[in-house]
C-alpha positions as CSV (number, residue, x, y, z in Angstrom):
1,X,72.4,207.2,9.7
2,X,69.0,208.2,10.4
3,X,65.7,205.8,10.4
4,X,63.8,206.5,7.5
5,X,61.6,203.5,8.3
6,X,58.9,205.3,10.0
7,X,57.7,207.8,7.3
8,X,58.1,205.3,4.0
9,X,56.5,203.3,6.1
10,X,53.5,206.2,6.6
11,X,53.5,206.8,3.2
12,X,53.4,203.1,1.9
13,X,50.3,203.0,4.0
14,X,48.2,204.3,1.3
15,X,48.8,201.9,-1.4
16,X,47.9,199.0,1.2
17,X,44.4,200.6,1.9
18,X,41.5,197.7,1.9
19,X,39.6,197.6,-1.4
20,X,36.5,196.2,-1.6
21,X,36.3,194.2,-4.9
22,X,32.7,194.7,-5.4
23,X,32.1,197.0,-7.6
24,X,28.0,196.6,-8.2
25,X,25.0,197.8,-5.8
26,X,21.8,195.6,-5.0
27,X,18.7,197.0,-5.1
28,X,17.6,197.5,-1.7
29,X,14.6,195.7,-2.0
30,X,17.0,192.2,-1.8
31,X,17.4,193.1,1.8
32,X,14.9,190.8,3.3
33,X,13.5,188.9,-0.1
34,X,12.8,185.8,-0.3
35,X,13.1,183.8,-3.4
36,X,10.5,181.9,-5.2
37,X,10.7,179.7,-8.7
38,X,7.8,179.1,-10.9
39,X,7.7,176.5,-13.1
40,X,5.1,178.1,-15.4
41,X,4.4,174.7,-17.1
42,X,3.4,173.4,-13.9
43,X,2.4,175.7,-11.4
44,X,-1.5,175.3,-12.4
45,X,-3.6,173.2,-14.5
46,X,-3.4,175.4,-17.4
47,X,-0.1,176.6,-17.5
48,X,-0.3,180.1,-18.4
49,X,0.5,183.8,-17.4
50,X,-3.0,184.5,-16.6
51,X,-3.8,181.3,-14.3
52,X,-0.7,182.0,-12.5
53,X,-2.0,185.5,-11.4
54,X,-4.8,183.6,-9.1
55,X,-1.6,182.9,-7.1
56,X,0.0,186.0,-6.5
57,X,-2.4,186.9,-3.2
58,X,-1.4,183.7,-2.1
59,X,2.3,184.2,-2.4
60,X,2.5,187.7,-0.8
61,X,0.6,185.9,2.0
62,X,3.4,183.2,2.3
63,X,5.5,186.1,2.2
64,X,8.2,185.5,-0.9
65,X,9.1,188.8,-2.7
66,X,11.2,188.0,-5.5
67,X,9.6,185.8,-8.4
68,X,11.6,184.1,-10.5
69,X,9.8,182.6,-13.9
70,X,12.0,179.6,-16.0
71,X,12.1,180.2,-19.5
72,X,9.4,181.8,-21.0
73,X,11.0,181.0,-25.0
74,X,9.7,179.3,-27.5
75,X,11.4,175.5,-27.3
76,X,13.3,174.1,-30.1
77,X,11.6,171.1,-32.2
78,X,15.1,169.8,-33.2
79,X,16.5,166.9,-31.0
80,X,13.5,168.0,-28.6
81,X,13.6,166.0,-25.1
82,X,10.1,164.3,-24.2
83,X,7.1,165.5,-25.6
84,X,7.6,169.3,-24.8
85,X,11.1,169.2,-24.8
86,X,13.2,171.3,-22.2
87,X,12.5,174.8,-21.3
88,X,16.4,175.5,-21.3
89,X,16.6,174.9,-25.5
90,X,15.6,178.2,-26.5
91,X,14.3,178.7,-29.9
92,X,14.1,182.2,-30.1
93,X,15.1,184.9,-27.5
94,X,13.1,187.8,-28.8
95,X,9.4,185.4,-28.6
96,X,7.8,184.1,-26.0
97,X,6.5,180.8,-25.8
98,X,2.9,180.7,-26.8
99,X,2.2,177.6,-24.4
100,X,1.9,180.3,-21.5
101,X,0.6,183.4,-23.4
102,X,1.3,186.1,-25.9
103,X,3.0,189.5,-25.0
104,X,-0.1,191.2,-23.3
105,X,-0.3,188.9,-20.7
106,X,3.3,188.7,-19.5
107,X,2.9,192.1,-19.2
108,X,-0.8,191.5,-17.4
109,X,1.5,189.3,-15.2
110,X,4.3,191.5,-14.4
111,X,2.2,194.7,-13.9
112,X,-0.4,192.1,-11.3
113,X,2.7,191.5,-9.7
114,X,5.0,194.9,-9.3
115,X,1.0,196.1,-7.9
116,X,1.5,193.6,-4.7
117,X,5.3,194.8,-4.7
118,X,7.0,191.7,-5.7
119,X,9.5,191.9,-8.2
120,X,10.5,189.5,-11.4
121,X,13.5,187.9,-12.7
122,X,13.2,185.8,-15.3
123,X,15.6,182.9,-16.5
124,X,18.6,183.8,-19.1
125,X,20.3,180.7,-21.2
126,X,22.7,182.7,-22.5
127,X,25.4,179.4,-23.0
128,X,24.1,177.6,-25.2
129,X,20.1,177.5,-27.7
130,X,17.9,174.5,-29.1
131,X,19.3,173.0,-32.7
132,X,16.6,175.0,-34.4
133,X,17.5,178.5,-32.5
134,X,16.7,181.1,-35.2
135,X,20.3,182.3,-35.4
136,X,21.9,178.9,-36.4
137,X,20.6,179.5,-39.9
138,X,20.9,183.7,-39.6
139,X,24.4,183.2,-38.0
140,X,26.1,179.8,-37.3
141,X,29.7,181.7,-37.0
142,X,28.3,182.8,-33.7
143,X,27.9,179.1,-32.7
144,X,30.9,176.7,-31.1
145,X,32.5,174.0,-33.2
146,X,33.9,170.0,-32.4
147,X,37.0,169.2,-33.5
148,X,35.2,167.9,-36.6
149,X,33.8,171.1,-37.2
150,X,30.5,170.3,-36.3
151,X,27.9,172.4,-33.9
152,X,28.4,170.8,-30.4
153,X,26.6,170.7,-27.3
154,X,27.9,171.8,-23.8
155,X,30.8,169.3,-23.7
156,X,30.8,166.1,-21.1
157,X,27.0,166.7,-20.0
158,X,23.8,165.4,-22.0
159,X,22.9,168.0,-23.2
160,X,22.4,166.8,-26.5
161,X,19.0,168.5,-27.6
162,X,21.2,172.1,-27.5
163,X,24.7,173.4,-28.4
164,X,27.3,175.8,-27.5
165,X,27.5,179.5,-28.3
166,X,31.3,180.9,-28.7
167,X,31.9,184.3,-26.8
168,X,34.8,185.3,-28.7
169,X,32.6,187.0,-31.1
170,X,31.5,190.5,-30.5
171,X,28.2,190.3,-32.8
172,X,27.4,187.3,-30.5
173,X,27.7,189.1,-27.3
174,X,26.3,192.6,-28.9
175,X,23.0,190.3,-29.9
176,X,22.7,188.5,-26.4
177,X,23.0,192.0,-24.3
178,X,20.1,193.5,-26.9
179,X,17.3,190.6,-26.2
180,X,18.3,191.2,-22.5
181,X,17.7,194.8,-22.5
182,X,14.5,194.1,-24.7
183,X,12.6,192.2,-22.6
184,X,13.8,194.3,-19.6
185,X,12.3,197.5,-21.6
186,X,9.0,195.7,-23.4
187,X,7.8,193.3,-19.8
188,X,9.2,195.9,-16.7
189,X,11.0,192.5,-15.4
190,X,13.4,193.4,-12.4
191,X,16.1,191.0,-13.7
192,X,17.4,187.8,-14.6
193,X,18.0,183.7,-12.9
194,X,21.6,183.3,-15.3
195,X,21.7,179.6,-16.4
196,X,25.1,177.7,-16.1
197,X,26.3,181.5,-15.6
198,X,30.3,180.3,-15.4
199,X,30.3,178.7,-18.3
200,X,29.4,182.4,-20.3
201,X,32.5,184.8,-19.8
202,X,32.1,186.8,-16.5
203,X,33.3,190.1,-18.6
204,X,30.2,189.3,-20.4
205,X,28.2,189.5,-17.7
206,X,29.5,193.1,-16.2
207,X,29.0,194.6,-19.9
208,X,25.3,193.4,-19.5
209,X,25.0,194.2,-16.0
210,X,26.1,197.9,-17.2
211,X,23.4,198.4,-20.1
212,X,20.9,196.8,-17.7
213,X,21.2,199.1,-15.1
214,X,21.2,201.9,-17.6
215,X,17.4,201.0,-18.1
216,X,16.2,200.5,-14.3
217,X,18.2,198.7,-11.3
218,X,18.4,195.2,-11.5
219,X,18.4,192.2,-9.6
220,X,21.4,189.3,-11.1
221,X,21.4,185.6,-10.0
222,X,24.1,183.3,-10.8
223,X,23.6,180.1,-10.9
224,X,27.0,179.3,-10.1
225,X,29.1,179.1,-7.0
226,X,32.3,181.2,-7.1
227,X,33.1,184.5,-5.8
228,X,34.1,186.7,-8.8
229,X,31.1,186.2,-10.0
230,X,29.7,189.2,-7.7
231,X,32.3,191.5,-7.8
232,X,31.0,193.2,-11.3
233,X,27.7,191.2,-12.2
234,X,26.0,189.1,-9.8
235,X,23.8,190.2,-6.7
236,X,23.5,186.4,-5.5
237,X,25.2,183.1,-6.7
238,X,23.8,179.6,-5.6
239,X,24.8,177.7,-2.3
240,X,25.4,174.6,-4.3
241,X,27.6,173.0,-1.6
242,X,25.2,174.3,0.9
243,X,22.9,171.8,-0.7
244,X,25.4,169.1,-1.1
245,X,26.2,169.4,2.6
246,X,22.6,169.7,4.2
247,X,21.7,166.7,2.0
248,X,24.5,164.6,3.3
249,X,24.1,165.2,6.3
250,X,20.2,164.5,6.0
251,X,21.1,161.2,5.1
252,X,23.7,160.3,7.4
253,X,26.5,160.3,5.0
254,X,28.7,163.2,5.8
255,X,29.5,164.5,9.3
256,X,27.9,167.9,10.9
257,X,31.4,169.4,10.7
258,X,30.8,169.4,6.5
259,X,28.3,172.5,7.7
260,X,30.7,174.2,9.7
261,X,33.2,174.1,6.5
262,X,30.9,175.6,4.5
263,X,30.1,178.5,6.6
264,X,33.7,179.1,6.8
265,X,34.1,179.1,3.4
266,X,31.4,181.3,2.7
267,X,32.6,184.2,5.4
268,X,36.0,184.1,4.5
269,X,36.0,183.6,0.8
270,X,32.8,185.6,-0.3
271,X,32.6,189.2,0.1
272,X,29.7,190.3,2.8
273,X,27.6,192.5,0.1
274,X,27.4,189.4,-1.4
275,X,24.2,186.9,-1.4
276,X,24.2,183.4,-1.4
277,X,20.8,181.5,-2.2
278,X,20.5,178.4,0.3
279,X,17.9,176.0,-0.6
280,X,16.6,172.9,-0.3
281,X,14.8,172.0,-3.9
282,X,14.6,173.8,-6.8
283,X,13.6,172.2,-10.6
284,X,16.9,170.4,-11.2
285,X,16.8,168.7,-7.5
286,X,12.8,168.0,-8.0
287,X,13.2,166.6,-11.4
288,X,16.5,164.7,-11.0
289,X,17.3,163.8,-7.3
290,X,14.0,163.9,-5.8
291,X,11.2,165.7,-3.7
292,X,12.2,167.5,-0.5
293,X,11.0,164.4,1.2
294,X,13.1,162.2,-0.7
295,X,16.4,164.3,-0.5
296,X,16.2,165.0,3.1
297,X,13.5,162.8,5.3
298,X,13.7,163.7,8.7
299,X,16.1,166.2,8.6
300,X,13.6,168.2,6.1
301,X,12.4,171.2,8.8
302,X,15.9,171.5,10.0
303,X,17.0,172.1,6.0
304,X,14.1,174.2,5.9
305,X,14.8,176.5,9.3
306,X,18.8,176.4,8.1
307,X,17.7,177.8,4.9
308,X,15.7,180.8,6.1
309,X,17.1,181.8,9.4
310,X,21.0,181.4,8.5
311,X,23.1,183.4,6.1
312,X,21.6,183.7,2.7
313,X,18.5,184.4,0.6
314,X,15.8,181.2,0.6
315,X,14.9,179.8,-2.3
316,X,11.0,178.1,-2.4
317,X,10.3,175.8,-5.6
318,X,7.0,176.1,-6.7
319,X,4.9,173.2,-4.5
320,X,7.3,173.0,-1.8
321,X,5.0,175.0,0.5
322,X,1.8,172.4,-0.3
323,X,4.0,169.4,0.2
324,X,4.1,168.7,-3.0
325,X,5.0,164.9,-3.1
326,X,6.2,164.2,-6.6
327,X,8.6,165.1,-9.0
328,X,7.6,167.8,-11.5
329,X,8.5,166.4,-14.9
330,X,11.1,168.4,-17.1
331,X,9.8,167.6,-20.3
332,X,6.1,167.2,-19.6
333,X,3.3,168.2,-17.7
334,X,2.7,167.8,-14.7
335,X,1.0,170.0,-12.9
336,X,1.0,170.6,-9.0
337,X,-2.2,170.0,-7.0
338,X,-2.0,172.6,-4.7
339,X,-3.1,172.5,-1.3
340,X,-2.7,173.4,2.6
341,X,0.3,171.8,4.2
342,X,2.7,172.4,7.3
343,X,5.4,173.0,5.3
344,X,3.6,176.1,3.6
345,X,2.9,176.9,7.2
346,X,6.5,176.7,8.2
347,X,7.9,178.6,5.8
348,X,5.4,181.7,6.2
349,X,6.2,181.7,9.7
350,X,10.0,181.9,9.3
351,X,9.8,184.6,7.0
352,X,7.9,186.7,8.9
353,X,10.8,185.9,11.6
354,X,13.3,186.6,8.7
355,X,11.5,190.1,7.8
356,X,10.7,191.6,11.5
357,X,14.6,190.9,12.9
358,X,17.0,192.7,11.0
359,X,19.7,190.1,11.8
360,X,18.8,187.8,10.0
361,X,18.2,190.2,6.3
362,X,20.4,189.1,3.6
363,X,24.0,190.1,2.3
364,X,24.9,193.7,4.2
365,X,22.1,194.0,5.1
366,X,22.0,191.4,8.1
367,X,24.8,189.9,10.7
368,X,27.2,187.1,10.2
369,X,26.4,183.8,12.2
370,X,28.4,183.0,15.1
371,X,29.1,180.1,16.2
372,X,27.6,178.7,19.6
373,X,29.4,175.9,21.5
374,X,26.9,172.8,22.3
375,X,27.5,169.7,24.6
376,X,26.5,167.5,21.3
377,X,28.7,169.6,18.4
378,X,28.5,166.8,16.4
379,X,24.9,166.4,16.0
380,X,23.7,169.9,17.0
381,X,23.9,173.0,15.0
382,X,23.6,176.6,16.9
383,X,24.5,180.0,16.2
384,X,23.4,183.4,16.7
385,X,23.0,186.0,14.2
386,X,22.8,189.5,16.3
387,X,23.0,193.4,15.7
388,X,22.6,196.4,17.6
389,X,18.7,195.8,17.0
390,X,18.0,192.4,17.4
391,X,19.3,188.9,18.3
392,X,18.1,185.2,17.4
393,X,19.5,181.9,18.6
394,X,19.1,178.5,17.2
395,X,19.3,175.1,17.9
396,X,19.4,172.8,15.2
397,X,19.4,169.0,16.0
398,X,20.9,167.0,12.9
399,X,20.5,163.7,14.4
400,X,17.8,161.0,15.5
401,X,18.6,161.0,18.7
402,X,16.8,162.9,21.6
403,X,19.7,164.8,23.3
404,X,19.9,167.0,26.8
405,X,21.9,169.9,25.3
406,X,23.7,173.1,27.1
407,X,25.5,175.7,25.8
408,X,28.7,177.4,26.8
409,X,29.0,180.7,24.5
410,X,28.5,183.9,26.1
411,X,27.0,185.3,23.6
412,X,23.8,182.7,23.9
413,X,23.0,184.4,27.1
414,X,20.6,186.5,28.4
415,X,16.9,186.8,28.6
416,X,15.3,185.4,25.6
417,X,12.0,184.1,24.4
418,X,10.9,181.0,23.3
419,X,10.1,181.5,19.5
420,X,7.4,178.6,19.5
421,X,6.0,178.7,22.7
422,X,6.5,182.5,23.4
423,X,7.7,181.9,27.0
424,X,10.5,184.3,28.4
425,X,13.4,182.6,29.8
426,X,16.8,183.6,30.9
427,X,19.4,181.5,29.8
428,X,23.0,181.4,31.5
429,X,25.4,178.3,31.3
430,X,23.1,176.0,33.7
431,X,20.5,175.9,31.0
432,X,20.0,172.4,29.8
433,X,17.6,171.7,26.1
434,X,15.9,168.6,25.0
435,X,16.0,168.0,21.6
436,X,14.3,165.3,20.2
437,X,15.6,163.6,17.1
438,X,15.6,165.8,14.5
439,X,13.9,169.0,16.4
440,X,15.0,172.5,16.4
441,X,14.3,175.7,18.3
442,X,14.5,179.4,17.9
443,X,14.8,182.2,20.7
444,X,14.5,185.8,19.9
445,X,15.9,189.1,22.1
């Protein structure tokens, strides 16, 4: 009898072909961005579109390229939180919240900004609205119900000064997907921060994405932490457990190896077009868990050279690069008092590393980290990220002890420079590093 096997197997080959699940395209500007939150209620005295454009020069010096703005809605008076009440209740998506401005000067803003080639995103909070939103009267079938038939907020959180939209109504979804595209048409934004993104339907999400992109490419952040979420919708998701790991570490509760799971995770699960935003504060952290300072002490510059120089896009909070040393109330004012710190100084530096070696872009843009082998792999971090232009290696010591370290991966080797002191050395396998507690170093090729 003769062996078919051969050709069935041939022609079974085609339906076994990879597939890339992704079905969206980044703007290429995402290649090398840098990610930076304002907190328009805070970021200057007066709190306001047009104060904020005094700031722009000074962020395209510290080199951040994407701008994202928190809600810029009017906030609900009904169950408010604190005096202001939380910018995350919105009252009404087609306003804007006359605490920073009227229309004109969003624009003002926007057009300041495009004009020093940064681009805007602006927070979505599509889930749930204030009490007082302008549709519960206009439309409260669009709204979620208890089991006593009541409006209800998010369910388990405290979150009691908002409730729940239901999804399973088109007119809901058709309404959500028209204030997008309005403010997308009427302000030239580049796209949108997604709030609690999972807990809105991801089918949602790619409908929008669609009609967005329609208008002008966009730019989609989830803040959410699962893969589907980029294969139709999402550019970039947050590195939550990043985060949770770096933090753990900082403080001497969880073991290096937590870092190394991550990274695992986040090669093997997530797809390499997409993004994953690494950072080390952002408004919940600063408002909730503490300052930079507080969540990670000594460990902060090692979070902070992580962050930029490993796989993902940064995220800056607005005062992190003046050492901001308080927490930025939620549902008051509190303005930062901004001034010249090392940590500003820091950061500017690593991005211009991030932005002159094409290694270490974002997403498919840059190369994947590989793992170097240390003589202290349970207190020091190193990789290198390397293409067929450029190669950096760095040494990251997550401990407070000074340690003699050498390195045994092949790939470390060769003749390299010092990215601090700007000395050329060639490193081989006899090459032995102090690290003191806490202390990191970068070499470039």
């Amino acid at each position: 009898m003769p062996n078919t096997e051969p050709s069935a197997h041939a022609s079974n080959l085609t339906a076994h072909q990879p597939q890339t699940p992704v079905k969206i395209q980044a703007p290429n500007w995402c290649k090398d961005a840098v990610i930076y939150e304002i907190n328009l209620r805070q970021f200057t005295q007066e709190g306001t579109f047009r104060a904020a454009e005094a700031h722009l020069p000074r962020l395209k010096q510290l080199g951040v390229s994407i701008l994202w703005l928190m809600p810029i809605h009017p906030i609900g008076l009904k169950n408010r939180k604190g005096t202001l009440g939380s910018p995350y209740a919105v009252q009404d998506y087609f306003s804007l919240n006359s605490e920073f401005g009227n229309l004109d000067d969003m624009r003002h803003f926007v057009d300041i900004a495009h004009e020093l080639d940064f681009h805007i995103i602006i927070d979505w909070v599509a889930n749930h609205s204030a009490w007082d939103n302008v549709l519960v009267e206009q439309h409260p079938d669009w709204y979620a119900k208890n089991h006593e038939g009541d409006f209800t907020p998010t369910p388990w959180w405290d979150w009691d000064d908002i409730i729940d939209f239901d999804y399973s109504v088109p007119e809901l979804r058709a309404y959500m997907a028209r204030a997008m595209c309005y403010w997308l048409k009427e302000t030239d934004i580049d796209g949108y921060r997604c709030d609690v993104a999972g807990f809105v339907p991801q089918d949602f999400w790619a409908q929008v994405r669609e009609e967005l992109c329609d208008i002008k490419p966009v730019f989609m952040l989830a803040e959410w932490e699962a893969r589907d979420v980029h294969y139709d919708a999402f550019d970039m998701s947050y590195a939550w457990s990043w985060n949770e790991a770096m933090h753990g570490i900082a403080l001497g509760k969880l073991p290096l190896s937590k870092l190394y799971k991550y990274y695992s995770w986040n090669e093997k699960t997530y797809p390499k077009a997409s993004m994953r935003m690494t950072f080390v504060s952002n408004h919940d952290k600063n408002a909730w868990d503490g300052t930079q300072f507080e969540q990670f002490g000594e460990a902060l510059e090692c979070a902070i050279v992580l962050s930029v120089l490993g796989e993902g896009m940064p995220l800056i909070y607005n005062g992190q690069e003046a050492g901001n040393p308080k927490r930025l109330a939620f549902f008051e004012r509190s303005p930062i008092n901004w001034r010249s710190h090392n940590i500003g100084d820091l950061y500017t530096d690593l991005i211009a590393l991030k932005k002159a070696h094409s290694a270490l872009h974002n997403g498919q843009w840059g190369a994947r980290m590989i793992p170097v082998k240390n003589s202290h792999a349970d207190k020091v971090f190193s990789f290198v990220r390397q293409d067929e232009k450029s190669k950096v290696l760095v040494l990251l010591n997550f401990s407070g002890e000074s340690l003699t370290v050498s390195l045994s991966s092949n790939i470390a080797f060769g003749r390299v420079t010092d990215w601090l002191s700007g000395e050329r050395i060639e490193l081989t396998n006899r090459c032995e590093f102090s690290l003191g507690a806490w202390e990191w170093q970068v070499f470039t090729s």
